[in-house]
TIKERO-697444 format. One line per 2 residues: number of its first residue (from 1); for each residue x, z, y of C-alpha. Coordinates in steps of 0.1 Angstrom, whole numbers, plus 5000, padded with zeros to 4 digits. Layout:
% residues N
NUM> X/Z/Y ~ ...;
This chain:
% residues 622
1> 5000/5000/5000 ~ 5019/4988/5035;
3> 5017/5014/5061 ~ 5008/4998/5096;
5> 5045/4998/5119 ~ 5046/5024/5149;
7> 5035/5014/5180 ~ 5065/4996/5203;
9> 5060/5029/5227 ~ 5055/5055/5204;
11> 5071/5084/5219 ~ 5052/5080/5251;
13> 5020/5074/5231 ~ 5024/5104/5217;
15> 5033/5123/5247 ~ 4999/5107/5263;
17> 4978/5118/5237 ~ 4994/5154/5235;
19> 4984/5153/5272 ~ 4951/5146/5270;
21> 4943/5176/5250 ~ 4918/5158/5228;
23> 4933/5173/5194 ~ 4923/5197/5170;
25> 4895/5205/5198 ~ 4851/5212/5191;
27> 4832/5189/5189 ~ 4815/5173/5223;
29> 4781/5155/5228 ~ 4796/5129/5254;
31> 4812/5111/5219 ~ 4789/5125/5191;
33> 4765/5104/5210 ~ 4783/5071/5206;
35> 4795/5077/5173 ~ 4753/5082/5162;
37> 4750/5052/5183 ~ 4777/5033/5162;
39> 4762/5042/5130 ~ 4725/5040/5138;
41> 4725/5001/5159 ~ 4752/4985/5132;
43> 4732/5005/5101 ~ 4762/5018/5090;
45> 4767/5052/5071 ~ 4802/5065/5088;
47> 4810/5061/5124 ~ 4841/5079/5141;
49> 4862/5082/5175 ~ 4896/5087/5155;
51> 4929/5100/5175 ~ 4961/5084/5155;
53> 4989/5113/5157 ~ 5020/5116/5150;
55> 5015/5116/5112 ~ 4978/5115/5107;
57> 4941/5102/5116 ~ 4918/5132/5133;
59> 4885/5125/5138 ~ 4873/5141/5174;
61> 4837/5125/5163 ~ 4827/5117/5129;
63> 4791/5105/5117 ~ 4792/5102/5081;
65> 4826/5116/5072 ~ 4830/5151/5058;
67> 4871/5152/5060 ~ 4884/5157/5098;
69> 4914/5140/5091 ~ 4935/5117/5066;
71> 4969/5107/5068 ~ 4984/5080/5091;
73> 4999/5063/5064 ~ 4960/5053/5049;
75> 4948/5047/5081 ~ 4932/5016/5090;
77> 4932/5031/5127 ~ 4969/5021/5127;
79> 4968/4989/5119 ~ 4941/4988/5149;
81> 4959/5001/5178 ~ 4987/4972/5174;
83> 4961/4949/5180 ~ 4947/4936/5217;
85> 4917/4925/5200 ~ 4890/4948/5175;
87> 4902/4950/5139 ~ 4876/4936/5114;
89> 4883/4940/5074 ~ 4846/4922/5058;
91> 4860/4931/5025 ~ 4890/4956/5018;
93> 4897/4951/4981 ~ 4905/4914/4993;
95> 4930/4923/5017 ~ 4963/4931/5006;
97> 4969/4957/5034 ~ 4943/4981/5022;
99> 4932/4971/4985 ~ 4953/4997/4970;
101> 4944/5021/4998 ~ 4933/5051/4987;
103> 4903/5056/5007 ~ 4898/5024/4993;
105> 4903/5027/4956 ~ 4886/5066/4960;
107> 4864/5081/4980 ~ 4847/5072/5002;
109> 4853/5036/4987 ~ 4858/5022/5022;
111> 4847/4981/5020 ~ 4839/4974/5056;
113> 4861/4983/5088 ~ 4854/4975/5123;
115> 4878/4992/5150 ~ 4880/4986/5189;
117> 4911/5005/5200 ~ 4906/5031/5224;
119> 4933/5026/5256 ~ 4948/5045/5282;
121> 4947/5037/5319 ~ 4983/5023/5312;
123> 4971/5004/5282 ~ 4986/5027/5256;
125> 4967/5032/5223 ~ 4956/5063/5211;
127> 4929/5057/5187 ~ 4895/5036/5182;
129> 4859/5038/5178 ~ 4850/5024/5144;
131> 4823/5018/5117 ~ 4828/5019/5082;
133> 4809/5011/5051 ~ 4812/5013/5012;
135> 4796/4974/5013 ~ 4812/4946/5023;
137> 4799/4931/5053 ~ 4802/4907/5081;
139> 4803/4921/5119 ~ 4778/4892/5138;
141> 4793/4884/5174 ~ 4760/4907/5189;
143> 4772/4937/5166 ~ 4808/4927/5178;
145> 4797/4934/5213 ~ 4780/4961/5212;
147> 4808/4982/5191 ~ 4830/4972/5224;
149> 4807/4981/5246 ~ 4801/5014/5227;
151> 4841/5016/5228 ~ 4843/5007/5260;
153> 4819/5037/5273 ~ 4846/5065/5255;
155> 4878/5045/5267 ~ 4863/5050/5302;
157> 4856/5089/5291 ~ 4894/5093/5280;
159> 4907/5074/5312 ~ 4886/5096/5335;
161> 4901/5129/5312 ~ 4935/5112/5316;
163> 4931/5111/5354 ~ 4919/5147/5360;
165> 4946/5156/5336 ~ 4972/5138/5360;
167> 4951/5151/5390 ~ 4959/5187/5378;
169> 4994/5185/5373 ~ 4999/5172/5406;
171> 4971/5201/5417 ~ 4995/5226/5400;
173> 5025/5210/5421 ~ 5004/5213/5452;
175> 4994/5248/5444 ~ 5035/5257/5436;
177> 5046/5243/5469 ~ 5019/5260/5490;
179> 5029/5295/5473 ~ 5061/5289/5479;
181> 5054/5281/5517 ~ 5031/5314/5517;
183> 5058/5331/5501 ~ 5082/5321/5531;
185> 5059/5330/5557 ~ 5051/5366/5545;
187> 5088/5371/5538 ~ 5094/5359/5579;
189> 5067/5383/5585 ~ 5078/5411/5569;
191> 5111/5411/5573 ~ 5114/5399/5610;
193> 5114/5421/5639 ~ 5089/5415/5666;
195> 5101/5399/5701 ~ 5096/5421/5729;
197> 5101/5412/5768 ~ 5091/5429/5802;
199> 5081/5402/5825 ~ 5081/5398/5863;
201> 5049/5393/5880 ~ 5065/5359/5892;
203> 5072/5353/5851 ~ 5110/5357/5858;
205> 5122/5374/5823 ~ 5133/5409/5834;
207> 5148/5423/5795 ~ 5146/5411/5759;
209> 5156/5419/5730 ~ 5173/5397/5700;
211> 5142/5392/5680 ~ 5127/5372/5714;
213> 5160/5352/5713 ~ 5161/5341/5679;
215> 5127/5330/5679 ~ 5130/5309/5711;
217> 5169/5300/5707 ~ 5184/5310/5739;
219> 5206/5338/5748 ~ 5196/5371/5768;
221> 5213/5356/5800 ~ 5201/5320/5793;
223> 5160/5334/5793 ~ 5169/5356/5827;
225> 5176/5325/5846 ~ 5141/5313/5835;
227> 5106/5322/5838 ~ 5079/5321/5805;
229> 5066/5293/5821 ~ 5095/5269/5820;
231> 5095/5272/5779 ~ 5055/5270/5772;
233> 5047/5234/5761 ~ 5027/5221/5796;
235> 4993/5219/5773 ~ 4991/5258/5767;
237> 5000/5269/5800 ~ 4970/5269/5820;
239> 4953/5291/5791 ~ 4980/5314/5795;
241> 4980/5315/5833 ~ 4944/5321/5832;
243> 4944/5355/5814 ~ 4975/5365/5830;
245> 4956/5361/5866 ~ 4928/5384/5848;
247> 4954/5414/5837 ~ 4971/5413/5874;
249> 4934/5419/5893 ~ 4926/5444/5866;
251> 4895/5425/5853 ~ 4909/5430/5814;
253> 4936/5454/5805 ~ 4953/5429/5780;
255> 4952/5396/5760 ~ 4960/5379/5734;
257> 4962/5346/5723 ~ 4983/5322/5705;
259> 5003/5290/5721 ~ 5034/5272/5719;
261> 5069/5281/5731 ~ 5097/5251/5737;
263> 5129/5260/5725 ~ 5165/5254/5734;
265> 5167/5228/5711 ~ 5138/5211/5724;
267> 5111/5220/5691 ~ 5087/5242/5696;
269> 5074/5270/5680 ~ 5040/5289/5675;
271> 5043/5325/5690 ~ 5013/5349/5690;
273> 5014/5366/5723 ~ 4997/5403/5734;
275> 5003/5412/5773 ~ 4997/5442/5792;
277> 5003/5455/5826 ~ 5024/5485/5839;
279> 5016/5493/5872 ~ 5036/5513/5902;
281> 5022/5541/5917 ~ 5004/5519/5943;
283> 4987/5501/5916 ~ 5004/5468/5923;
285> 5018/5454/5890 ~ 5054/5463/5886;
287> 5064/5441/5853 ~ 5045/5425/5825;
289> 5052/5438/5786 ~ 5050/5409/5764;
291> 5053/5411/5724 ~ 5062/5381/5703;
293> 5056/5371/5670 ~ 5064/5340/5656;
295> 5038/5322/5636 ~ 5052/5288/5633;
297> 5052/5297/5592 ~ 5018/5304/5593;
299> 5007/5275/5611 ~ 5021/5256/5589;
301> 5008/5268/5557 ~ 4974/5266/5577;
303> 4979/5230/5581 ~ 4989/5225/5550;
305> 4958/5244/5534 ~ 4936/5220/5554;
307> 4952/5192/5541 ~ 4952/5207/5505;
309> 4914/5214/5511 ~ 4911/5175/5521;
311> 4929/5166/5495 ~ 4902/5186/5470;
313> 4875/5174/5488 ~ 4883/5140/5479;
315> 4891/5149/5443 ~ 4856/5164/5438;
317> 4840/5136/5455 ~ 4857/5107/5429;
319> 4849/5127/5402 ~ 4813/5135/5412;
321> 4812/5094/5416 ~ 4830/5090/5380;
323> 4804/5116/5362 ~ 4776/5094/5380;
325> 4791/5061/5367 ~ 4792/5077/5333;
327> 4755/5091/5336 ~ 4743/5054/5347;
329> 4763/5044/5315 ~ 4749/5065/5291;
331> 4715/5059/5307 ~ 4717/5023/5300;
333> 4727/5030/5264 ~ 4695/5050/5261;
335> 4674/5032/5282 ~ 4681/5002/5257;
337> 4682/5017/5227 ~ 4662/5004/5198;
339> 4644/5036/5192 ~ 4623/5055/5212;
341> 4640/5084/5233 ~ 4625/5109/5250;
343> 4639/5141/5272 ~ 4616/5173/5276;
345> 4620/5201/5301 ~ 4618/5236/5287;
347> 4584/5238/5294 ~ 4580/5204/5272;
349> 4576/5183/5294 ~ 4589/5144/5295;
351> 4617/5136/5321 ~ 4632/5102/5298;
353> 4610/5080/5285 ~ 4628/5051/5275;
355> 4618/5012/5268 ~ 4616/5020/5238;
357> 4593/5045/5240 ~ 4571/5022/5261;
359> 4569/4999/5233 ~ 4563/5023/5205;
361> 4533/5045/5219 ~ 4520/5022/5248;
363> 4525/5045/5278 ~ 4550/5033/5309;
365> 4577/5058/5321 ~ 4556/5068/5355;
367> 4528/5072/5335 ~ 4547/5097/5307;
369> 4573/5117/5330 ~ 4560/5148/5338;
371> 4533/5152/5310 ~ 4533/5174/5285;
373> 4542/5159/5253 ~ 4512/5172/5233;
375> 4493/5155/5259 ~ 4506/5120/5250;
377> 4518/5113/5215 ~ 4509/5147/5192;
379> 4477/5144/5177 ~ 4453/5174/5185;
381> 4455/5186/5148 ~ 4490/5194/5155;
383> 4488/5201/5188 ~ 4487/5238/5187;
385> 4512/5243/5165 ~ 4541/5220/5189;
387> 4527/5246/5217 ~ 4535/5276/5197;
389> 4570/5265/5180 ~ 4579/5256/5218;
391> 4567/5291/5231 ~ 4586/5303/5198;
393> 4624/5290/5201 ~ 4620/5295/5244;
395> 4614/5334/5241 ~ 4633/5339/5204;
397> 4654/5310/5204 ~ 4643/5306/5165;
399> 4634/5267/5155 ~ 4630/5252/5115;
401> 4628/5214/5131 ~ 4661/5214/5158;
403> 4692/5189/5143 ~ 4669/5179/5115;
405> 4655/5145/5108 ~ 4617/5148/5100;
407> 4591/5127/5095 ~ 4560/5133/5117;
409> 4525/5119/5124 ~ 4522/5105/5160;
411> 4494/5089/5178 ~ 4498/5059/5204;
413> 4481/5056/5239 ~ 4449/5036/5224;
415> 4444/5061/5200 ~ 4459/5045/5166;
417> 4482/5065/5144 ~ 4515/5059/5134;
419> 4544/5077/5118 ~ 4577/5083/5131;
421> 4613/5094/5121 ~ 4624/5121/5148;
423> 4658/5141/5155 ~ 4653/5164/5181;
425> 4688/5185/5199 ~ 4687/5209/5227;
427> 4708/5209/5252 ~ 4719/5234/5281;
429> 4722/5217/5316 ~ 4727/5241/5345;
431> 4720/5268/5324 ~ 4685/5256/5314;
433> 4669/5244/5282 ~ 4664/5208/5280;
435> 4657/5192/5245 ~ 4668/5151/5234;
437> 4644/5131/5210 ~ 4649/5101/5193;
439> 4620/5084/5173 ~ 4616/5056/5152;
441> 4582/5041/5140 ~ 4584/5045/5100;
443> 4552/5033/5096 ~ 4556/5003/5077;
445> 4585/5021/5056 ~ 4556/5047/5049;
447> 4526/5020/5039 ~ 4555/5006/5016;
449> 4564/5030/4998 ~ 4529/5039/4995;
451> 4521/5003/4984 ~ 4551/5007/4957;
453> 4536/5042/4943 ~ 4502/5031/4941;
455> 4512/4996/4924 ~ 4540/5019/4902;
457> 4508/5041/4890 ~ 4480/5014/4886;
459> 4473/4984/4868 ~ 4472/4949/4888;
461> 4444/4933/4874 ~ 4421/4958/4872;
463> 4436/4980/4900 ~ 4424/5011/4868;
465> 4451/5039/4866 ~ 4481/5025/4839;
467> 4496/5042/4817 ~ 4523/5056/4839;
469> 4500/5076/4854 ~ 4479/5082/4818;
471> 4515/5106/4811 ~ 4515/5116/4847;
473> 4478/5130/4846 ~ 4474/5144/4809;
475> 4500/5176/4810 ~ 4482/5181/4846;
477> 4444/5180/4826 ~ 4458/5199/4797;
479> 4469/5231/4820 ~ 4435/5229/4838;
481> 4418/5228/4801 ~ 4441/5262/4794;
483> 4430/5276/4826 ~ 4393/5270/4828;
485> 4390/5275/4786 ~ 4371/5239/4786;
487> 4381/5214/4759 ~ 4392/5174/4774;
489> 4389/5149/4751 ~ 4407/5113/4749;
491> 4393/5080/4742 ~ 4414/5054/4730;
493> 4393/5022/4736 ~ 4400/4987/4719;
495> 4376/4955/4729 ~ 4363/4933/4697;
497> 4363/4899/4702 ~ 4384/4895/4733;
499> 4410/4870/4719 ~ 4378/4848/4707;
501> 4367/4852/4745 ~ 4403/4842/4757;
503> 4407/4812/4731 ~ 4369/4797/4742;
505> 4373/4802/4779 ~ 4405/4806/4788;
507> 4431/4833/4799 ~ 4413/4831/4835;
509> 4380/4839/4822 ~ 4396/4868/4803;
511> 4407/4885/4830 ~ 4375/4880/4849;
513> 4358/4897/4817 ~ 4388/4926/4818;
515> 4381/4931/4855 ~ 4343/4932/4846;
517> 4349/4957/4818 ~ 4369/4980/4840;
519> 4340/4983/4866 ~ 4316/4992/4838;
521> 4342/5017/4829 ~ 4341/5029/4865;
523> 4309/5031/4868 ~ 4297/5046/4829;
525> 4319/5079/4833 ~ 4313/5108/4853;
527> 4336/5114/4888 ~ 4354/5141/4868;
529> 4365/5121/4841 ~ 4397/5089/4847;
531> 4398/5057/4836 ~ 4429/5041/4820;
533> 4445/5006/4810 ~ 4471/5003/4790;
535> 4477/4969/4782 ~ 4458/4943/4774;
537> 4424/4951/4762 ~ 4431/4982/4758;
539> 4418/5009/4776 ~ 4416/5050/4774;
541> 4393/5073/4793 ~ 4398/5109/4796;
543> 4371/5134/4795 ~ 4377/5167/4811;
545> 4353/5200/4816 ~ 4335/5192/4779;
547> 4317/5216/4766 ~ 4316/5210/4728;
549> 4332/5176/4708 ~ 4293/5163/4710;
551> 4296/5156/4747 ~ 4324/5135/4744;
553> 4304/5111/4718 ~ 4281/5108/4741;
555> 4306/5094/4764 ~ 4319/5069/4739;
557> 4283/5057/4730 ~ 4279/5052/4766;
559> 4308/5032/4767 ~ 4302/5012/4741;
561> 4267/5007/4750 ~ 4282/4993/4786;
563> 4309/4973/4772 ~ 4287/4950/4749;
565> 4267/4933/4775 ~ 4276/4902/4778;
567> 4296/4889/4810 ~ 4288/4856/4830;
569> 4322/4834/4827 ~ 4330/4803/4834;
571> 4292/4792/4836 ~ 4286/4805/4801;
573> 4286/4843/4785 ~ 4314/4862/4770;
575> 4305/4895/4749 ~ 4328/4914/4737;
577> 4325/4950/4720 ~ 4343/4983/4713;
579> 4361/5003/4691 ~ 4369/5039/4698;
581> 4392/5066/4686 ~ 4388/5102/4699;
583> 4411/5129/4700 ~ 4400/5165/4716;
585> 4422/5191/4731 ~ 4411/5226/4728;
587> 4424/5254/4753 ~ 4458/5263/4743;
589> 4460/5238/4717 ~ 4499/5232/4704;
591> 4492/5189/4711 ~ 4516/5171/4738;
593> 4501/5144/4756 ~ 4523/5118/4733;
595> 4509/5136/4703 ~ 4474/5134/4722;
597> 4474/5094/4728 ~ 4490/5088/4691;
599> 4460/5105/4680 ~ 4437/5086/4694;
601> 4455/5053/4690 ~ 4453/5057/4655;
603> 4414/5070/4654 ~ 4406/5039/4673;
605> 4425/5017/4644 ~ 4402/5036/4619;
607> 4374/5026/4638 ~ 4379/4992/4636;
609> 4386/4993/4600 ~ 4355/5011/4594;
611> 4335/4978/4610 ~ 4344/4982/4648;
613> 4318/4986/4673 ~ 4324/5026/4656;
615> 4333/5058/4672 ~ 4360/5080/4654;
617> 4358/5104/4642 ~ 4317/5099/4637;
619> 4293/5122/4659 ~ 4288/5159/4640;
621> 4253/5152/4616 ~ 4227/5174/4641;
């Protein structure tokens, strides 16, 4: 068996799909969905979304597959994922890359493969969506398209994962750098001393210290031959000036505020000033005491946490756009789906009805969404019980018919019935209860299979119970005979002169005369009692509820009374009689219903030997 060749890129595939932290993780509904979708529109019985690793297959959706992985060198993923184009195998024993294959020659006796390979934004492989069956098969060019589609839909999932997955990383080197600017800042905060500065009333600089000169760059003797306002950046000046005119008339007793000092080296710096007054003993101001603190660090972290914030802003906003591109995605999936889907709210209610839904029950959308269900397709026998098995799982959470598939009687909008395949899921959106329904009309699955049971249990001609059913229905009469201590008897019934009838009239008129006889069969014999035909022209009726083995000679005579009137054929008359056998079953008698018909079977032979047109055993003498 020839293992498929790495990829030309391994290593970094590898390193992608490590990345994407898709492995050995639960389950999610985004691709359970498509692999149901796979293996419900091709009518196939496995369906996966399978991540190739480093030295095996895993399955991150499966439909159909009980194992969650198999080894890379039986994959047929592998050969996949080093195509540009979907991998089709109609037939694997005939291919010599996988006829020896072990999933192949074993379970599960893989025949069919289909796989579109799953690609990252780069174009790197790193697994497909496939469909698999034990039959071989050939993919038309619709089923083709729709597995790409279908493909299509999760490579846009995995991209969109791949690009939050990037996103973060570079959200994580965002998030390192402004720490480490934070860090900066509170360590200049901390750690330096605040500036302090008595200022003139004309804003001549009178005394500082070396924490003022550090922050603005110029020495002690440098600032004395200047005034504040020959280093504040023009813009922030008149702000200043303003509350400085305030402190000197008294109107406030300090302020604050923040502006911009120019430096010796001609940058400027954010300062966060606080002034107050002290006053001579006349009251006139006598110097100014100013106290600096730089917060050039802290503007900058500030701008850079509004550009981080911008920078989120935007992030959110693509993905909000790339979760509504998915939803419109998935919406046209459902909306053209072949079966009916419908979404309830908790309350049952319909908020989806798809085109397919239209079709099956007759109702548009606008004219479903927002009814109750019971309202539109339950039929009022049942629709009590839906009420209370939703009341039930909403206030217990308990439900027997969630994740199952059941078949269930529906009704359409003009009122005819139908029956339908349904699988309904709950889901939990915003932290409410909202349930997913798919149904599919069964109906003429149902009338077949009815068709098939009826046919397997009666006779064609006649359309009389056959002996099929004969076996079926006598260990069911005998335990009512046990229960009820009434006898049942068995009449084995053979027509005289029906091959005379056949040779003189033909096999048509024959089975006009067999049909005939049936219906005075039908009609001779009480409703209790059933109506048999084995073959041929011969017939058995059983007799249940009799009282005594008289009754059930009365039943014969009857028949044969019925049977040899003659019967209009072909323009002409056909008569025909009866022989009958009779075999009785007492309550709790040892006979098996084999035992039962050979007894009768062989009565009726001794009736015919005894001159036909006979009952045997004869009546009891009175």
């Amino acid at each position: 068996m020839p293992a498929a060749s790495y990829h030309p890129d391994e290593a970094e595939r590898q390193q992608l799909l490590n990345s994407l932290r898709l492995l050995d993780t639960e389950a999610e509904e985004v691709f359970d969905r498509i692999t149901r979708l796979v293996a419900r529109l091709l009518k196939v019985p496995t369906a996966l979304f399978s991540l190739v690793d480093a030295d095996r297959q895993w399955f991150k959706s499966r439909v159909g597959m009980p194992a969650t992985e198999t080894p890379r060198e039986q994959a047929f993923c592998g050969y996949a994922i080093l195509q540009d184009q979907p991998l089709v195998v109609a037939d694997a024993t005939s291919d010599a890359r996988f006829a020896d294959n072990p999933l192949v020659t074993g379970a599960p006796n893989i025949r069919f493969y289909a796989g579109v390979p799953i690609r990252s934004s780069g174009g790197l492989p790193i697994g497909t969506l496939c469909a698999i069956d034990d039959h071989a098969r050939v993919l038309s060019a619709e089923e083709l398209c729709i597995m790409m589609d279908l493909a299509d839909i999760v490579q846009k999932e995995v991209q969109s994962r791949e690009r939050l997955a990037v996103a973060g990383r570079h959200l994580a080197q965002s998030e390192a750098v402004l720490h480490a600017s934070e860090a900066r800042f509170r360590s200049i905060f901390d750690l330096a001393s605040i500036g302090m500065a008595l200022i003139a009333p004309n804003g001549g600089w009178l005394s500082v210290n070396k924490a003022l000169c550090d922050i603005v760059g110029y020495t002690p003797d440098e600032l004395q031959r200047l005034t504040f306002q020959d280093i504040t950046v023009p813009e922030d000046l008149d702000s200043d000036l303003g509350l400085l005119q305030q402190l000197a008339s008294g109107e406030i007793a300090q302020y604050q505020l923040e502006k911009r000092y120019v430096r010796k080296d001609g940058t400027t710096v954010w300062i966060n000033l606080n002034v107050t007054r002290k006053s001579n003993p006349t009251g006139s101001v006598e110097y100014y005491i100013s106290v600096v603190k730089d917060i050039q660090a802290q503007k900058e972290a500030e701008a850079a946490l509004i550009a981080l914030h911008a920078d989120l802003e935007a992030r959110v906003a693509a993905r909000t756009d790339q979760l509504r591109e998915r939803e419109a995605e998935l919406r046209s999936v459902i909306e053209n789906a072949n079966d009916a889907y419908i979404g309830l709210d908790e309350k049952g209610s319909v908020t989806v009805w798809n085109r397919a839904a239209e079709e099956t029950f007759g109702y548009g959308a606008l004219e479903a969404v927002g009814r109750p269900l019971e309202n539109l397709i339950i039929p009022p026998e049942l629709a009590r019980a839906h009420r209370g098995a939703m009341f039930r799982y909403v206030t217990s959470g308990v439900s027997t018919v969630l994740g199952k598939r059941l078949e269930l009687p529906a009704i359409r909008k003009d009122g005819t019935r139908l029956t339908v395949e349904v699988r309904i899921n709950e889901l939990d959106v915003r932290g409410q209860k909202v349930f997913s329904a798919f149904l599919h009309d069964i109906s003429e699955r149902k009338q077949a299979e009815a068709r098939r049971e009826f046919e397997s249990r009666h006779d064609v001609l006649t359309g009389l119970l056959n002996r099929r059913a004969l076996l079926e229905t006598l260990p069911i009469a005998q335990s009512r005979a046990n229960r009820g201590g009434q006898s049942l008897g068995l009449l084995f019934i053979d027509l005289d002169g029906f091959k005379a009838v056949n040779d003189t009239h033909g096999h048509e008129a024959g089975d006009r005369l067999l049909s005939e006889i049936a219906n005075r069969l039908r009609a001779v014999v009480r409703k209790t009692d059933s109506v048999f035909r084995l073959a041929g022209d011969e017939f058995t009726v059983l007799l249940e509820g009799l009282h005594d083995a008289g009754s059930a000679h009365v039943a014969a005579a009857k028949i044969i009374e019925a049977v040899s009137r003659p019967v209009q054929v072909d323009g002409g008359e056909g008569q025909v009689g009866a022989s009958i056998g009779l075999a009785l079953f007492a309550p709790h008698g040892g006979a098996s219903p084999e035992q039962l018909i050979k007894e009768a079977d062989e009565r009726m032979y001794q009736a015919k030997r005894a001159g036909k047109g006979r009952i045997c055993p004869p009546a009891p003498s009175m």
